[in-house]
C-alpha positions as CSV (number, residue, x, y, z in Angstrom):
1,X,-11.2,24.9,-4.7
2,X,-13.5,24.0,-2.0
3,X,-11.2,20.8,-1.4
4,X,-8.1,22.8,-0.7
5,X,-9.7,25.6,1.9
6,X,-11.4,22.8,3.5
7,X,-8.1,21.0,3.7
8,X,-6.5,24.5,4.9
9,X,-9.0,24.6,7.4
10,X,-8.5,21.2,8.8
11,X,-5.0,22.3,8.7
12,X,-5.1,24.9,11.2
13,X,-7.4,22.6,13.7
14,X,-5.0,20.0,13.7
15,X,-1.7,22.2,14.0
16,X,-3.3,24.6,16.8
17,X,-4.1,20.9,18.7
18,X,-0.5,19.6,18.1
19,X,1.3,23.2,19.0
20,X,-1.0,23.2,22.0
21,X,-0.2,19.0,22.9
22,X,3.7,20.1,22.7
23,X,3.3,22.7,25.3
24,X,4.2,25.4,22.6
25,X,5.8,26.4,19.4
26,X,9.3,28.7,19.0
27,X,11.4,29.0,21.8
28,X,14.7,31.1,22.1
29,X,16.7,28.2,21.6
30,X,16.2,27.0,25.2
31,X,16.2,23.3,25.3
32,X,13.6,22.4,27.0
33,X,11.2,24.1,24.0
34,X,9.4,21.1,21.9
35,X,10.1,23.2,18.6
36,X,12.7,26.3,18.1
37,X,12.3,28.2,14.8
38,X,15.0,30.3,13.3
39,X,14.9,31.9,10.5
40,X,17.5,31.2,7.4
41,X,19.7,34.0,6.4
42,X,18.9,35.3,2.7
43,X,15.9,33.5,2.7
44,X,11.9,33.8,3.8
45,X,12.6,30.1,5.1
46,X,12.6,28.9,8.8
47,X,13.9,25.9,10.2
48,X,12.0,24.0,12.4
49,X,13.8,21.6,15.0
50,X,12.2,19.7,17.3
51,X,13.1,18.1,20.3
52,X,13.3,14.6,20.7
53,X,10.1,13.9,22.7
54,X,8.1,16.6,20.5
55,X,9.1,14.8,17.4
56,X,7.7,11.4,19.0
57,X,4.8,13.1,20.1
58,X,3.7,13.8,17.0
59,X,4.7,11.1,15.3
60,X,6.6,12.7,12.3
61,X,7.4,10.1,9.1
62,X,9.5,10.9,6.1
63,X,9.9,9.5,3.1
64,X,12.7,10.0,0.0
65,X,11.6,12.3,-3.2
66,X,11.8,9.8,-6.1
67,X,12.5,9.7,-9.8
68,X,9.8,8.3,-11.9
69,X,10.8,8.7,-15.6
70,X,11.5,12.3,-16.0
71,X,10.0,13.8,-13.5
72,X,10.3,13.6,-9.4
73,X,7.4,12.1,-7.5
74,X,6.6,12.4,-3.4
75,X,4.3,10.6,-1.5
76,X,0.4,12.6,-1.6
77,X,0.5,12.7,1.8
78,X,3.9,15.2,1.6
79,X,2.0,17.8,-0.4
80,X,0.6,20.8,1.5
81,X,-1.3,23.6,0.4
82,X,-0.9,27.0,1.1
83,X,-4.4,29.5,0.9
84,X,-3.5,30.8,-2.7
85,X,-3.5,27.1,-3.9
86,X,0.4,27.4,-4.5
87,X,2.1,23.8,-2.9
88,X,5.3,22.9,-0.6
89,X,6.4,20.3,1.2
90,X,9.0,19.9,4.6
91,X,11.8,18.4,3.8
92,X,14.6,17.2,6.8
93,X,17.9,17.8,6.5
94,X,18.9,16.0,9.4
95,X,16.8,14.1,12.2
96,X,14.3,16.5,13.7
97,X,15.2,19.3,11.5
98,X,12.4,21.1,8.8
99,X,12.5,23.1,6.3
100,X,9.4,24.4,3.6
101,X,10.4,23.4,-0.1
102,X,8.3,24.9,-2.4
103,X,6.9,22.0,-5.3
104,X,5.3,22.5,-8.3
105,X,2.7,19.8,-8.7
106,X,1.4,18.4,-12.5
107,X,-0.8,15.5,-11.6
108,X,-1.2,12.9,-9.1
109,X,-1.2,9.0,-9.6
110,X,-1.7,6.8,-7.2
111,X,-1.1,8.3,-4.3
112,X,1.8,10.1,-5.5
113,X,2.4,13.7,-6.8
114,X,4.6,14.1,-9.6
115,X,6.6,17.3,-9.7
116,X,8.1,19.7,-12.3
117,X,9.4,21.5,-9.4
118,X,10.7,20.3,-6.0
119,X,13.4,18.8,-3.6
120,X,16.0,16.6,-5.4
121,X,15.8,13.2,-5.5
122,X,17.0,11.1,-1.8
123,X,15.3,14.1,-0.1
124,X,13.8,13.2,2.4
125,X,10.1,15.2,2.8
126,X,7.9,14.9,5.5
127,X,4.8,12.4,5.0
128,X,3.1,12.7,8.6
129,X,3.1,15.6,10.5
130,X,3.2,18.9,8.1
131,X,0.2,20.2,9.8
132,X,1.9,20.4,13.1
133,X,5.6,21.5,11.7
134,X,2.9,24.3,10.0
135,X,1.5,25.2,13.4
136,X,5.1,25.3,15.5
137,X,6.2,27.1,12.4
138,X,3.9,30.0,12.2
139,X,2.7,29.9,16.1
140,X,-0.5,28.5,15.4
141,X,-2.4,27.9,19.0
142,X,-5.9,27.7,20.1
143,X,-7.5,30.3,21.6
């Protein structure tokens, strides 16, 4: 437990320095914002789209959900934990675009988290960068 609030913490640093880098979070759709957030009808779910340079700023990677024997595996490094323990992951629909995808994690081998619950397979999920989609997100900034 004190892994993951230590991790959450170190979350919110890094997000409030990457928000802050990008010269803001959600916009009004202008495009001269470096992230606009709007929410998806008939869901709790935002969609995060960047702008070119934001994206490049900070340096976002993705990698495809994969199928290892019966269950679907990401990359460690996609996994992100909410305060309550409870996991998700960003996938991208399209270049620059995120969305939260809540996983259900059973074990992790080798630098990969297998899932009983998660993005279909050929997903792609973000693997560098989930701190700062957090931040733009939710408005994260320092103070």
């Amino acid at each position: 437990m004190m892994r993951v609030r230590q991790t959450i913490g170190a979350t919110l640093v890094i997000a409030a320095v990457a928000v802050t880098a990008c010269g803001g979070s959600s916009g009004d759709g202008g495009g001269d914002e470096p992230a606009t957030v709007t929410p998806i009808k008939g869901t709790d779910l935002n969609q995060v789209a960047l702008s070119a340079e934001a994206a490049k700023r900070l340096g976002i990677e993705t990698a495809a959900v994969q199928q290892r024997g019966a269950r679907t595996t990401v990359p460690y490094g996609a996994v992100v934990y909410n305060a309550d323990g409870s996991t998700f992951t960003y996938t991208s629909p399209k270049p620059r675009v995120f969305v939260r995808a809540p996983i259900i994690v059973v074990r992790i081998e080798g630098g990969r988290a297998v899932l009983s619950k998660g993005p279909a397979v050929g997903t792609a999920v973000v693997t560098v960068g989930s701190q700062e989609l957090y931040g733009s997100e939710y408005e994260v900034e320092e103070d």
